[in-house]
N, CA, C, O and CB atoms as a CASP TS submission, in Angstrom:
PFRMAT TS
TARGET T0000
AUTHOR 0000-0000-0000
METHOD Language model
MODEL 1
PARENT N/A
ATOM      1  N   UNK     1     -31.975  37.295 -95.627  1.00  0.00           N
ATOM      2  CA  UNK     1     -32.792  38.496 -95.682  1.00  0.00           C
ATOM      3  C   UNK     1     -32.679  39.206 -94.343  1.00  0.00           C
ATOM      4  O   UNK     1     -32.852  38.877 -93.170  1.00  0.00           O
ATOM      5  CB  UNK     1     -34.277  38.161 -96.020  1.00  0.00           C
ATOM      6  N   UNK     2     -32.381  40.125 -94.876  1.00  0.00           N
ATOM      7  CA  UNK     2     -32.375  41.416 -93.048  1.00  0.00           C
ATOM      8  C   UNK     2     -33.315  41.754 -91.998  1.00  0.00           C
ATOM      9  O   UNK     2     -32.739  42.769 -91.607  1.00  0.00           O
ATOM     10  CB  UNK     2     -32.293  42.971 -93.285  1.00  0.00           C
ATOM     11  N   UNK     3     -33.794  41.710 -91.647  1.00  0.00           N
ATOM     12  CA  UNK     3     -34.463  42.128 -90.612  1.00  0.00           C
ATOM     13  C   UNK     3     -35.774  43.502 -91.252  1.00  0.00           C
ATOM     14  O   UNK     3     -36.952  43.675 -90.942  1.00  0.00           O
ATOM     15  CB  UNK     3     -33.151  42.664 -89.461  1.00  0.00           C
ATOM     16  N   UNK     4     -34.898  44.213 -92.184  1.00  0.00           N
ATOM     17  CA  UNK     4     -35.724  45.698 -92.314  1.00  0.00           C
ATOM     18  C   UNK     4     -36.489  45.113 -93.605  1.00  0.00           C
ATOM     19  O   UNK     4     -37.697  45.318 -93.725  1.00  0.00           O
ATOM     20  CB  UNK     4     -34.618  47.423 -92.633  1.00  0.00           C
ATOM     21  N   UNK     5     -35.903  44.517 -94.392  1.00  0.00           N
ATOM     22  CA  UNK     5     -36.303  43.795 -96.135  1.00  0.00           C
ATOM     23  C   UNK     5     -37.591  42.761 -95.425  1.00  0.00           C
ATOM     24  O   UNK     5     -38.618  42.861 -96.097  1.00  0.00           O
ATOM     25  CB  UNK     5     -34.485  42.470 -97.208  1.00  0.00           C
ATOM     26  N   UNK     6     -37.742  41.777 -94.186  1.00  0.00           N
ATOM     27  CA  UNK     6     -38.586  41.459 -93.873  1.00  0.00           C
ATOM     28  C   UNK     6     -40.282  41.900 -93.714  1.00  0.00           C
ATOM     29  O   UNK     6     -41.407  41.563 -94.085  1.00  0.00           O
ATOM     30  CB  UNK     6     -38.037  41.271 -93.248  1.00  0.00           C
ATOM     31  N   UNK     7     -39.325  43.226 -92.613  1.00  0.00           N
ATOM     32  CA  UNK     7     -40.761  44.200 -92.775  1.00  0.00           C
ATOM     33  C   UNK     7     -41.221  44.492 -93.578  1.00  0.00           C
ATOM     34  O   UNK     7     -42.408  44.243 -93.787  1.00  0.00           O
ATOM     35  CB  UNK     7     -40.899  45.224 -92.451  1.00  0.00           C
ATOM     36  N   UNK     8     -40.539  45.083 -94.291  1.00  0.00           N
ATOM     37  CA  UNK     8     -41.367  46.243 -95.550  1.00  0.00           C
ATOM     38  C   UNK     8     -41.740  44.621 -96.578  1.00  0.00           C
ATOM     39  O   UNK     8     -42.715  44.790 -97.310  1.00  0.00           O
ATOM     40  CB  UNK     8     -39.752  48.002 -96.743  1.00  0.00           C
ATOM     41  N   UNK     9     -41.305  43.650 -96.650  1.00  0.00           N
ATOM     42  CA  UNK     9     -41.937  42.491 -97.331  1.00  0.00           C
ATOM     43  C   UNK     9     -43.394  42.166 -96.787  1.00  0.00           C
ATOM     44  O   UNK     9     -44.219  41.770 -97.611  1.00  0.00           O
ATOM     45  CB  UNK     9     -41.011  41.230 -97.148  1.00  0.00           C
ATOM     46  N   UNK    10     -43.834  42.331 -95.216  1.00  0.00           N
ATOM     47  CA  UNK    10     -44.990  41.586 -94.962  1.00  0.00           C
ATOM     48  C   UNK    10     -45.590  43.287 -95.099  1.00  0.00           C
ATOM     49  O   UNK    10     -46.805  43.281 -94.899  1.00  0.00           O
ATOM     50  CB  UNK    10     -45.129  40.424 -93.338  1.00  0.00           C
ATOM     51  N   UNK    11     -45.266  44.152 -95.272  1.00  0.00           N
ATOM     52  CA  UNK    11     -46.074  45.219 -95.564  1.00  0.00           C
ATOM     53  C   UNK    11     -46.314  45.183 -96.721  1.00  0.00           C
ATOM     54  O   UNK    11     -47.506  45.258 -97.020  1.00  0.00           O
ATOM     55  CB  UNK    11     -45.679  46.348 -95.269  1.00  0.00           C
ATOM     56  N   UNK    12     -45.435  45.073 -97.685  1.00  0.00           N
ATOM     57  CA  UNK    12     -45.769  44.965 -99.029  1.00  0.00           C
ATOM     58  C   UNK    12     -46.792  44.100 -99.259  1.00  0.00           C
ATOM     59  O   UNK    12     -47.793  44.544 -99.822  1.00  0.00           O
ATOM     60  CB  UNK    12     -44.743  44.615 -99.773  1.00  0.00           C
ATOM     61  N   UNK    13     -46.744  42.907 -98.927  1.00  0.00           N
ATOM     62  CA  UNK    13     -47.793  41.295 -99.038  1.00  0.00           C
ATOM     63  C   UNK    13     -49.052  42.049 -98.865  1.00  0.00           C
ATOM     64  O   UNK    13     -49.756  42.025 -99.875  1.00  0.00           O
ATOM     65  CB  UNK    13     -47.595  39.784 -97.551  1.00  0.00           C
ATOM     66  N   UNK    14     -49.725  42.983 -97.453  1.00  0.00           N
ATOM     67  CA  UNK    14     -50.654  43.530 -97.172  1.00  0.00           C
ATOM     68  C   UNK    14     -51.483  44.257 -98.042  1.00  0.00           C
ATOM     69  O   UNK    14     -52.685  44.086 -98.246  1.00  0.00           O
ATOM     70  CB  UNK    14     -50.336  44.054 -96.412  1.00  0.00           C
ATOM     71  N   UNK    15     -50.348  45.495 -98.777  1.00  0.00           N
ATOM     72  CA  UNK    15     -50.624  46.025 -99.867  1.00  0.00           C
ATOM     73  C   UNK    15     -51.269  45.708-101.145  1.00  0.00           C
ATOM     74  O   UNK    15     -52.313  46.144-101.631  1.00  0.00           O
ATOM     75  CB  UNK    15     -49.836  46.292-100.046  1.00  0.00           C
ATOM     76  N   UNK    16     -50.285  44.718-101.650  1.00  0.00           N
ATOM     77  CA  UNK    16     -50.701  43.960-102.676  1.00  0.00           C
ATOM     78  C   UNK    16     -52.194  43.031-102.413  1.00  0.00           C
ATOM     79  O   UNK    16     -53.007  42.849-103.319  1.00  0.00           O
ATOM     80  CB  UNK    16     -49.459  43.076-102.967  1.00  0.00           C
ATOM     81  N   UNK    17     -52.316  42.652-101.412  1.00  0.00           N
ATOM     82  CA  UNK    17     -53.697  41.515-101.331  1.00  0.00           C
ATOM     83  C   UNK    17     -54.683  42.779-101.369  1.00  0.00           C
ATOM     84  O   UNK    17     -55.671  42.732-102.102  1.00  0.00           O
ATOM     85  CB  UNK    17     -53.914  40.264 -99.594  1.00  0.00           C
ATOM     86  N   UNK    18     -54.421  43.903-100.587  1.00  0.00           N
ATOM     87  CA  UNK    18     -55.815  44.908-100.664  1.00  0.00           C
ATOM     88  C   UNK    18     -56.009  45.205-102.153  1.00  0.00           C
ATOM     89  O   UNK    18     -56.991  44.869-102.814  1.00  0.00           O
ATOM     90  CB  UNK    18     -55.644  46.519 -99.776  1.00  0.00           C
ATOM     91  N   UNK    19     -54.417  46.211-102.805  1.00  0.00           N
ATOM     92  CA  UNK    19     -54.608  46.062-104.225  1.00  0.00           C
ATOM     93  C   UNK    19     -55.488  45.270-105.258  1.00  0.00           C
ATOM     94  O   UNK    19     -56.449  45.498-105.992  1.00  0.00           O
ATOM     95  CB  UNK    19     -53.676  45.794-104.484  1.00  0.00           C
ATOM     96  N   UNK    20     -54.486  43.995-104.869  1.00  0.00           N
ATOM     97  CA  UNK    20     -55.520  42.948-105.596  1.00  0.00           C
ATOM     98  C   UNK    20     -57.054  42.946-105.631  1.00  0.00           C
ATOM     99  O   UNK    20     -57.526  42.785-106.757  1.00  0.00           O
ATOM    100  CB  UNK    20     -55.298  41.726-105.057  1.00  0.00           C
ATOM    101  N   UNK    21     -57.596  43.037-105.005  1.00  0.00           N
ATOM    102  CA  UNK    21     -58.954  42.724-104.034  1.00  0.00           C
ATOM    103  C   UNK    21     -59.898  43.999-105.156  1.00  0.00           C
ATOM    104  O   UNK    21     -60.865  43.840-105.902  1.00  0.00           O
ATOM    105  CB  UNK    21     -58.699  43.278-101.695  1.00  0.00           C
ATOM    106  N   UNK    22     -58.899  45.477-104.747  1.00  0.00           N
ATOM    107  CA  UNK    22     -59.652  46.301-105.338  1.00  0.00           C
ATOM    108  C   UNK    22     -59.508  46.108-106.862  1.00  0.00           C
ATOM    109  O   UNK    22     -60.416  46.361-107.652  1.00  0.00           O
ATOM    110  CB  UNK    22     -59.359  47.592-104.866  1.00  0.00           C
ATOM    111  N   UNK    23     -58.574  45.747-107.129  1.00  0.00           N
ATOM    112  CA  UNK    23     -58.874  45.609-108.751  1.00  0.00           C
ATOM    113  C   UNK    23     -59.417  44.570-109.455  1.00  0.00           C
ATOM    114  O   UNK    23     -59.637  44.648-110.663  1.00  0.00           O
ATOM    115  CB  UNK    23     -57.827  45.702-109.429  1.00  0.00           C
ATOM    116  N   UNK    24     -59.754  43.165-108.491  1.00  0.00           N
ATOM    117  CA  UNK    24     -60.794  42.333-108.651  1.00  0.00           C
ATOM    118  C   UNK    24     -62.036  43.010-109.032  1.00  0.00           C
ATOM    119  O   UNK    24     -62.569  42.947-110.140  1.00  0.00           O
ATOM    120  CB  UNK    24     -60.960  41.610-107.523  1.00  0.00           C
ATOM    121  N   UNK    25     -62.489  43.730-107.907  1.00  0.00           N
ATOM    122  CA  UNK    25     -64.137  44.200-108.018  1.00  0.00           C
ATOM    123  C   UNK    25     -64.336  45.437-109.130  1.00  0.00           C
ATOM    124  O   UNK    25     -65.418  45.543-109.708  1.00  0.00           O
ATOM    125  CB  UNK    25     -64.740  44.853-106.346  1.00  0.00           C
ATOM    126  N   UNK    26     -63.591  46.067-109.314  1.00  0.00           N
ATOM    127  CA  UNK    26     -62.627  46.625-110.602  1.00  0.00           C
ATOM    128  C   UNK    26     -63.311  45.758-111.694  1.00  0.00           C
ATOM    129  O   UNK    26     -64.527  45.752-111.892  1.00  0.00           O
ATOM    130  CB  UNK    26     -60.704  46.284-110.480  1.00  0.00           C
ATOM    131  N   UNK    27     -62.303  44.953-112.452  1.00  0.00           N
ATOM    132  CA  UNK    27     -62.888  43.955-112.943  1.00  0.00           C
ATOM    133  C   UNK    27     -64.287  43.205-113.311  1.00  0.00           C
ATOM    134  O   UNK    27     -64.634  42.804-114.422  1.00  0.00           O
ATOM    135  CB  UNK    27     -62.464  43.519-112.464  1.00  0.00           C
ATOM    136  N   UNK    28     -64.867  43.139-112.304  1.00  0.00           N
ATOM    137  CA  UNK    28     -66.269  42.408-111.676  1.00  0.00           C
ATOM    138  C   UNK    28     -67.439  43.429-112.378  1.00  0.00           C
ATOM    139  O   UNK    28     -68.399  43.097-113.073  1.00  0.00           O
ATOM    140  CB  UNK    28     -66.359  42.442-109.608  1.00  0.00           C
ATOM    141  N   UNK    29     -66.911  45.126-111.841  1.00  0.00           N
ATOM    142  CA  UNK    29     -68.057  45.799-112.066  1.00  0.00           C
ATOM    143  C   UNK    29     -67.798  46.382-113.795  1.00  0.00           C
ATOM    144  O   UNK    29     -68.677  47.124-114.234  1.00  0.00           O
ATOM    145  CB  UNK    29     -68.245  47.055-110.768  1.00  0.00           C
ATOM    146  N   UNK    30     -66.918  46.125-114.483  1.00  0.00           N
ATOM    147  CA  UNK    30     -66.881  46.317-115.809  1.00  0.00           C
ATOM    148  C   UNK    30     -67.522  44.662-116.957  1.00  0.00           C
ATOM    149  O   UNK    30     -68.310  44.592-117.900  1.00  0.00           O
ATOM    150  CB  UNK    30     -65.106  46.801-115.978  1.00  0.00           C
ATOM    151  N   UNK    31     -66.846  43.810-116.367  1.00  0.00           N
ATOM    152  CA  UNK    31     -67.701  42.538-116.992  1.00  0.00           C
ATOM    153  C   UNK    31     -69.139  43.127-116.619  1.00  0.00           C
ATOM    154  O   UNK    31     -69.367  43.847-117.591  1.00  0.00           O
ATOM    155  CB  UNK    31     -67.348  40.787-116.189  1.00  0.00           C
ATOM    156  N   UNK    32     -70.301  43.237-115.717  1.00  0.00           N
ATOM    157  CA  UNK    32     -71.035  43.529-115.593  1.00  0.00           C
ATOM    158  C   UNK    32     -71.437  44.760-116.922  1.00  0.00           C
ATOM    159  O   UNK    32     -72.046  44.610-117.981  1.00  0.00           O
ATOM    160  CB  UNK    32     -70.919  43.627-114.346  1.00  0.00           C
ATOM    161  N   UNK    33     -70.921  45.732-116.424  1.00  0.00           N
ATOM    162  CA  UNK    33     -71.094  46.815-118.139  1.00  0.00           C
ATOM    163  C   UNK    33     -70.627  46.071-119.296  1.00  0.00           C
ATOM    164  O   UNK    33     -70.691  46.748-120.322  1.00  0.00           O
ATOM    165  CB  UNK    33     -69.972  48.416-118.268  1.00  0.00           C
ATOM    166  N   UNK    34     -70.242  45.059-119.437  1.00  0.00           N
ATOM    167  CA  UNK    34     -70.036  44.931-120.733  1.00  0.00           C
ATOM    168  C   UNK    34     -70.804  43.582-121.277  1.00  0.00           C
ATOM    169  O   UNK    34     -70.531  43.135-122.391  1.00  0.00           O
ATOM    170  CB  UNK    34     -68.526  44.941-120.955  1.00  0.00           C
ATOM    171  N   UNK    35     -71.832  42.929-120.383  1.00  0.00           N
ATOM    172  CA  UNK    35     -72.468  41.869-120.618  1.00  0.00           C
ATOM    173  C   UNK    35     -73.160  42.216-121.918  1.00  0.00           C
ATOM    174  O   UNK    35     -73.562  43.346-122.196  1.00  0.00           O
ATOM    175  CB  UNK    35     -73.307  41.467-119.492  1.00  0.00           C
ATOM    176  N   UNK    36     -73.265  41.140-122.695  1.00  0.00           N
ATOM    177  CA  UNK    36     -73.959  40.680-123.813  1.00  0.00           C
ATOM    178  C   UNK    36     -73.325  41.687-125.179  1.00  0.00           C
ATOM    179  O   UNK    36     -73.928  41.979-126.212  1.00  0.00           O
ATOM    180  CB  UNK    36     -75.718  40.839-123.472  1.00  0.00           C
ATOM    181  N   UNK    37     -72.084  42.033-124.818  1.00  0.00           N
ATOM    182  CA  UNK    37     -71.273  42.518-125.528  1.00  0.00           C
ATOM    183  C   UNK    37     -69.938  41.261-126.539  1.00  0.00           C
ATOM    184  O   UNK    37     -69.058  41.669-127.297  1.00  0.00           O
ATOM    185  CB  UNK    37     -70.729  43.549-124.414  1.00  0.00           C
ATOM    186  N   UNK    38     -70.144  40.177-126.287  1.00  0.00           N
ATOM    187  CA  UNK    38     -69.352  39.071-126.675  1.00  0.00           C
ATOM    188  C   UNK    38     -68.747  38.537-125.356  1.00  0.00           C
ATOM    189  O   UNK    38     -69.252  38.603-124.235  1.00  0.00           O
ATOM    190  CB  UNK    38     -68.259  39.478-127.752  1.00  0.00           C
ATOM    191  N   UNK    39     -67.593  38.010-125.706  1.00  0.00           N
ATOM    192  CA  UNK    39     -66.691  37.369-124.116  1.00  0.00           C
ATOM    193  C   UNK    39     -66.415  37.740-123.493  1.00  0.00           C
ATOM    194  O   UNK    39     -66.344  37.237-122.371  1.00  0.00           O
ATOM    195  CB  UNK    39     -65.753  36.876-123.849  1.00  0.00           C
ATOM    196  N   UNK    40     -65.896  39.441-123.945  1.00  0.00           N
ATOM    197  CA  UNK    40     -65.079  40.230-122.958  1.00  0.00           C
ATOM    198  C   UNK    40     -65.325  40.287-121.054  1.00  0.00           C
ATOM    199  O   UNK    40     -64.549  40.396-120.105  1.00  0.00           O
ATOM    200  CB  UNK    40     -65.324  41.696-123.568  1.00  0.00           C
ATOM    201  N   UNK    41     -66.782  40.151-121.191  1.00  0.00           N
ATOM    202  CA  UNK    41     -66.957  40.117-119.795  1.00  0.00           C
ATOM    203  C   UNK    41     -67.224  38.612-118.854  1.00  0.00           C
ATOM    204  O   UNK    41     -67.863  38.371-117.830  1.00  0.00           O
ATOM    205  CB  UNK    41     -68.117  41.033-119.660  1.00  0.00           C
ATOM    206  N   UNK    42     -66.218  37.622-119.964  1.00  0.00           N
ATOM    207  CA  UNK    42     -66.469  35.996-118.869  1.00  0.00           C
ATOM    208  C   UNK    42     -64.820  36.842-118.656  1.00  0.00           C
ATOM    209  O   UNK    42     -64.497  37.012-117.480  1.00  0.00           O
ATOM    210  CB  UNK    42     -66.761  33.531-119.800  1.00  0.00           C
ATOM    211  N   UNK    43     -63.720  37.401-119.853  1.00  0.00           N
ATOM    212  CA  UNK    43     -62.446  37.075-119.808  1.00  0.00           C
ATOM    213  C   UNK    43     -62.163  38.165-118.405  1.00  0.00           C
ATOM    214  O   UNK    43     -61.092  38.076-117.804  1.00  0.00           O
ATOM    215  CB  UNK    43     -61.580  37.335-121.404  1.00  0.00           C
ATOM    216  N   UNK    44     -63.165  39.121-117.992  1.00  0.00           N
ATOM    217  CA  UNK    44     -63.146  39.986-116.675  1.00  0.00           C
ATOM    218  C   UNK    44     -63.064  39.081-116.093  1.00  0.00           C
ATOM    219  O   UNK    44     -61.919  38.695-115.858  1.00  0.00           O
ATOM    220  CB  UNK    44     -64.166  40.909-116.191  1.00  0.00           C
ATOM    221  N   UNK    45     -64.044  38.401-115.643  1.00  0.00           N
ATOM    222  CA  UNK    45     -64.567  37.890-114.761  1.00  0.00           C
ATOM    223  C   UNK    45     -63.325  36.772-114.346  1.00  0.00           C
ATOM    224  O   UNK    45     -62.857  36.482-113.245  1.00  0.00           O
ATOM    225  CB  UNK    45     -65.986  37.441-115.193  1.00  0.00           C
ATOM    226  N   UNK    46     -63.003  36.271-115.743  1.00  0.00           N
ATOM    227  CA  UNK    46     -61.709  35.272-115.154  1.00  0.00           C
ATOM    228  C   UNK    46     -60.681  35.772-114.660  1.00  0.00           C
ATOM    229  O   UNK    46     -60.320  35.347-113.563  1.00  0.00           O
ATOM    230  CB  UNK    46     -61.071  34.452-116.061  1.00  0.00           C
ATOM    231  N   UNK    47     -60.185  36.444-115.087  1.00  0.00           N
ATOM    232  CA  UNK    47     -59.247  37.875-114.519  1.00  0.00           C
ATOM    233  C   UNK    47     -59.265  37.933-113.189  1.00  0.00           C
ATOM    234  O   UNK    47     -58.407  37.494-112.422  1.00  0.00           O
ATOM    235  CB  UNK    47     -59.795  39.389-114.961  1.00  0.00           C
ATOM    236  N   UNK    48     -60.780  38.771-112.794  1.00  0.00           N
ATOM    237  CA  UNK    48     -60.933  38.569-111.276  1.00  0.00           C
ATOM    238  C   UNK    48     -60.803  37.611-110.418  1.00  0.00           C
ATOM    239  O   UNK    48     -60.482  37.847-109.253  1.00  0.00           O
ATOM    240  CB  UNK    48     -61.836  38.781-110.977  1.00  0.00           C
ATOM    241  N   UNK    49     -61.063  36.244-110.926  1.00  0.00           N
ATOM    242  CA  UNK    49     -60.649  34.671-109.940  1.00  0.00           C
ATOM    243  C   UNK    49     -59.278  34.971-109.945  1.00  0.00           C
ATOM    244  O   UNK    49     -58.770  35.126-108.835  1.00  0.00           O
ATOM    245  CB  UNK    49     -60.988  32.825-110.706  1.00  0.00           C
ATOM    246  N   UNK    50     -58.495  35.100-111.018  1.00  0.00           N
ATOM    247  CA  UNK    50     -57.381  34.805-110.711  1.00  0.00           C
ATOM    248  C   UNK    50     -56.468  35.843-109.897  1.00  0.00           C
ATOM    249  O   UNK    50     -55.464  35.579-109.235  1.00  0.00           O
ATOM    250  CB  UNK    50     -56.915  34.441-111.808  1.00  0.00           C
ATOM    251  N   UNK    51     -57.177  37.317-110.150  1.00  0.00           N
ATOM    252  CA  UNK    51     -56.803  37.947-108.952  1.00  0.00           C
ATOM    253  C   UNK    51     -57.123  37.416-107.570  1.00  0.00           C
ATOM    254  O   UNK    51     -56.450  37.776-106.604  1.00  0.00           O
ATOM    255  CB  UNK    51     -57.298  39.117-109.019  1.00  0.00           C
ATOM    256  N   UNK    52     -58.229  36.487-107.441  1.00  0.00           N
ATOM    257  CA  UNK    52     -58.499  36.221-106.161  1.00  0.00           C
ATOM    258  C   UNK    52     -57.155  35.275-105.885  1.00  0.00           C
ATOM    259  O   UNK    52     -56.390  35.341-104.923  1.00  0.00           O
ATOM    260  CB  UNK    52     -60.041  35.537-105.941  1.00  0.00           C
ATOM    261  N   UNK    53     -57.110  34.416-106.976  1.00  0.00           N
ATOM    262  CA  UNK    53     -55.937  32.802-106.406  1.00  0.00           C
ATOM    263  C   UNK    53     -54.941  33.866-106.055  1.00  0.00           C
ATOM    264  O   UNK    53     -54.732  34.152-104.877  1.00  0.00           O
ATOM    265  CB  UNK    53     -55.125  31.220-107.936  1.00  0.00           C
ATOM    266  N   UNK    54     -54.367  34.415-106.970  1.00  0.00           N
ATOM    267  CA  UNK    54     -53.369  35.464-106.499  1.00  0.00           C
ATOM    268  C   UNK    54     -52.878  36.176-105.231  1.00  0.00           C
ATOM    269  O   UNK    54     -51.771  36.350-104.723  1.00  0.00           O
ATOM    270  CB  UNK    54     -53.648  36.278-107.032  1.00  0.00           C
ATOM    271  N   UNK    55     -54.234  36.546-104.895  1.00  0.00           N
ATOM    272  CA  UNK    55     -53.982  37.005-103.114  1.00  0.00           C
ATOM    273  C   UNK    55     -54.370  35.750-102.117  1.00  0.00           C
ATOM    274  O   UNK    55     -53.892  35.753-100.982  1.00  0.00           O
ATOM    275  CB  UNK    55     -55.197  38.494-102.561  1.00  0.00           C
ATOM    276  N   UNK    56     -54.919  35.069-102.382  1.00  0.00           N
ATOM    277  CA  UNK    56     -54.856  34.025-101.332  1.00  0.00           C
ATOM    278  C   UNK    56     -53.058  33.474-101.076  1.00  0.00           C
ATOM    279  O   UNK    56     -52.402  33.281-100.052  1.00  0.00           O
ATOM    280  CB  UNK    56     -55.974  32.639-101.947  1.00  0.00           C
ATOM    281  N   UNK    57     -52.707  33.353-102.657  1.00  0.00           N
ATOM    282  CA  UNK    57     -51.034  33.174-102.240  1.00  0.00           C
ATOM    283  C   UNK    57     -50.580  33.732-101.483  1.00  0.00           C
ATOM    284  O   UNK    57     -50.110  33.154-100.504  1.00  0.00           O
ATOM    285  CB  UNK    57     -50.114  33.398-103.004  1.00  0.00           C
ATOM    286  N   UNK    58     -50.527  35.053-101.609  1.00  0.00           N
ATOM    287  CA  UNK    58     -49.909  36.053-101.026  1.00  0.00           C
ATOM    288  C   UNK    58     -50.490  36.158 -99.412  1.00  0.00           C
ATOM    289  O   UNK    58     -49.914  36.690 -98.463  1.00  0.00           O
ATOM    290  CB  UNK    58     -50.149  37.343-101.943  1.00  0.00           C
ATOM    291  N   UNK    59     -51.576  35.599 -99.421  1.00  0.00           N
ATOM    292  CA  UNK    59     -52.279  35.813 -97.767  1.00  0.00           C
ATOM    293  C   UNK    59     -51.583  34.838 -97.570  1.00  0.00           C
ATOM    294  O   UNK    59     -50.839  35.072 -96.618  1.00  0.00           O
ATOM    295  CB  UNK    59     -54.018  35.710 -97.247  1.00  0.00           C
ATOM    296  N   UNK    60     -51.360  33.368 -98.179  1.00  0.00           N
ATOM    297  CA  UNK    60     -50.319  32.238 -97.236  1.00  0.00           C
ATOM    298  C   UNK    60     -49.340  32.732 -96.836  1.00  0.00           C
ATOM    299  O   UNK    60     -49.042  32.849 -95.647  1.00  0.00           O
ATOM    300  CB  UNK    60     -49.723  31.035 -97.862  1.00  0.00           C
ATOM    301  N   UNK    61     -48.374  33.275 -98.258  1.00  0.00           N
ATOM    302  CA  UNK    61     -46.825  33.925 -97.636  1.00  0.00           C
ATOM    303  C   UNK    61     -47.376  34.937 -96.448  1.00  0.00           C
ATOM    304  O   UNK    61     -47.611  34.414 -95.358  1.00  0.00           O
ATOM    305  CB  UNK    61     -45.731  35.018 -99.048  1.00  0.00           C
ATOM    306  N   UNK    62     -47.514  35.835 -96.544  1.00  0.00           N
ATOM    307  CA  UNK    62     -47.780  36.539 -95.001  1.00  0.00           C
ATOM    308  C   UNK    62     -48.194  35.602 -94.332  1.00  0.00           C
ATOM    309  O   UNK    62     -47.145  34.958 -94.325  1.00  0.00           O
ATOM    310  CB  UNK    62     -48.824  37.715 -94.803  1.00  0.00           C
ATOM    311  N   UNK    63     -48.914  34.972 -93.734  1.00  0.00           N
ATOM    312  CA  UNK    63     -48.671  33.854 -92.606  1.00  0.00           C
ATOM    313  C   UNK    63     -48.012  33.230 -92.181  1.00  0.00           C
ATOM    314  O   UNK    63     -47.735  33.189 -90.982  1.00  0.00           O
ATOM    315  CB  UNK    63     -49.023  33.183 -92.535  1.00  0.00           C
ATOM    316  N   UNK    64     -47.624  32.646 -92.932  1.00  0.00           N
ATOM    317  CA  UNK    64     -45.780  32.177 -93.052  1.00  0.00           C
ATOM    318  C   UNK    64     -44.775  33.090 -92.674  1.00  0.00           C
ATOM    319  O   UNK    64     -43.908  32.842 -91.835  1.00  0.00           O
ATOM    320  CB  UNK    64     -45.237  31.895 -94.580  1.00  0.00           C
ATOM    321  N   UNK    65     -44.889  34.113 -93.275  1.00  0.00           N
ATOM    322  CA  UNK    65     -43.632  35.318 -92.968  1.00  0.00           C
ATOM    323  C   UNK    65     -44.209  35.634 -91.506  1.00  0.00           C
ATOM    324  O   UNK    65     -43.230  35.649 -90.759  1.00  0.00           O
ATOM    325  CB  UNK    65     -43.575  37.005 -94.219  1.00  0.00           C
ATOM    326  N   UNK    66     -45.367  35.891 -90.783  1.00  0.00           N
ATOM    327  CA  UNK    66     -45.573  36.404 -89.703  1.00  0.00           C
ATOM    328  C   UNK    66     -45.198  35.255 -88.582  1.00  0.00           C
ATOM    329  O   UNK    66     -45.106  35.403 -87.364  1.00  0.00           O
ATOM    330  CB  UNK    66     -46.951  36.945 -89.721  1.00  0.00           C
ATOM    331  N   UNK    67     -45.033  34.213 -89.273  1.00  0.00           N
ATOM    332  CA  UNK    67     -44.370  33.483 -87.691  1.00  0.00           C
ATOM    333  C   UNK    67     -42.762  33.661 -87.806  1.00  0.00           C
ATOM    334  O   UNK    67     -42.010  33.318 -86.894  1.00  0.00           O
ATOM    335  CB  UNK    67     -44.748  31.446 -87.483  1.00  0.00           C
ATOM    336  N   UNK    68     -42.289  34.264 -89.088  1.00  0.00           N
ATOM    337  CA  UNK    68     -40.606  34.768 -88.555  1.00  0.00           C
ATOM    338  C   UNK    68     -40.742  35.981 -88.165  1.00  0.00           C
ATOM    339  O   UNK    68     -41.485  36.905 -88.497  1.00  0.00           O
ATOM    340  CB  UNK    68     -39.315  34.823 -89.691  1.00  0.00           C
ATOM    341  N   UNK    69     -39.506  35.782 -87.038  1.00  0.00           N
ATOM    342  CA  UNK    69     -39.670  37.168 -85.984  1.00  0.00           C
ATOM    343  C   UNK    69     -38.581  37.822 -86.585  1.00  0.00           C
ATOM    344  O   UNK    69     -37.481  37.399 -86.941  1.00  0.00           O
ATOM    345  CB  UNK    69     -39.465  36.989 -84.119  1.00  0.00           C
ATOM    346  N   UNK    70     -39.293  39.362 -86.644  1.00  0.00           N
ATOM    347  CA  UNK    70     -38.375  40.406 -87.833  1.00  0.00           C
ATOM    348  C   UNK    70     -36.827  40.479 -87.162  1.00  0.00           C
ATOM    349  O   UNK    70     -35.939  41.119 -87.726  1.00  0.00           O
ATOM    350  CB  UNK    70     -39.150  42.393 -87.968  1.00  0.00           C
TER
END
């Protein structure tokens, strides 16, 4: 991997975890509107964990990627 594909990779990683994050609470505040409507709002809610596992990955790889020097 090149030097420039590095960067724009730990920029991308950044992106995506904020992304993530916002479309967690996304998520969060529609299960909420849709309580006592059937499941739909546990299957949000699971959604949102797994957006969370999701960016925690992605917060490891950037840590990892930030100790290689671009």
């Amino acid at each position: 991997m090149g030097n420039d594909d590095l960067v724009k990779l730990k920029t991308l990683l950044g992106y995506w975890i904020e992304h993530n994050q916002e479309h967690g609470q996304e998520f969060r505040e529609w299960a909420d509107k849709v309580t006592g409507l059937g499941d739909a709002g546990e299957d949000l809610r699971q959604a949102a964990e797994e957006m969370d596992k999701a960016s925690q990955l992605l917060s490891r790889a950037r840590e990892k990627l930030e100790k290689v020097e671009a």
